[in-house]
N, C-alpha and C positions, 0 to 999 in steps of 0.2 A: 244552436246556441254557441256563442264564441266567447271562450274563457282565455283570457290573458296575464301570464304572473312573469314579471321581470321581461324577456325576451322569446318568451316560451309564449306558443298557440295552440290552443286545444280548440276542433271543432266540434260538436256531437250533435248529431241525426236525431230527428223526430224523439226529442224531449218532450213528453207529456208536459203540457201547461193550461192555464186556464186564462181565459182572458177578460178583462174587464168591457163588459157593456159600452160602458158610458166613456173610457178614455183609452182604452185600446189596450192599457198593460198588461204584460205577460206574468202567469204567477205563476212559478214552478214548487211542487209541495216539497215538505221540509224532508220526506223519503230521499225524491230525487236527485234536492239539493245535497244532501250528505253524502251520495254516490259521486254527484259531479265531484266535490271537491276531494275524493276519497282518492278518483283516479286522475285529477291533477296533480296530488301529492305522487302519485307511485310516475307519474311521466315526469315529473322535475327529478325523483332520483335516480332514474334512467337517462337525466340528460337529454329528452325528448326536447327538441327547439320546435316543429310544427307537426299538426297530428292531425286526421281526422279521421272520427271513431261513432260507430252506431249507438245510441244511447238501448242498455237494454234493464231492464228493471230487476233486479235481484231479490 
């Protein structure tokens, strides 16, 4: 999964997702969702411009 805020790249490994049947889309649950976006906040105040990171479930 590739997360992009301003100039910054985050990439993160094998996120659990679920995927839809019928049209292919990816669902990530709202756990893992709050994590992604937990550690794109801590890489934008690090100044982090490209990254990539294992996703691990806390």
């Amino acid at each position: 999964m590739t997360l992009e805020r301003g100039l910054m790249i985050l990439v993160f490994r094998n996120v659990p997702a679920r995927v839809c049947e019928v049209c292919g889309e990816e669902y990530v649950a709202e756990e893992a969702t709050t994590q992604l976006l937990a550690a794109v906040e801590e890489a934008a105040r690090a100044g982090v411009q490209v990254d990539i990171r294992e996703y691990v479930a806390v």
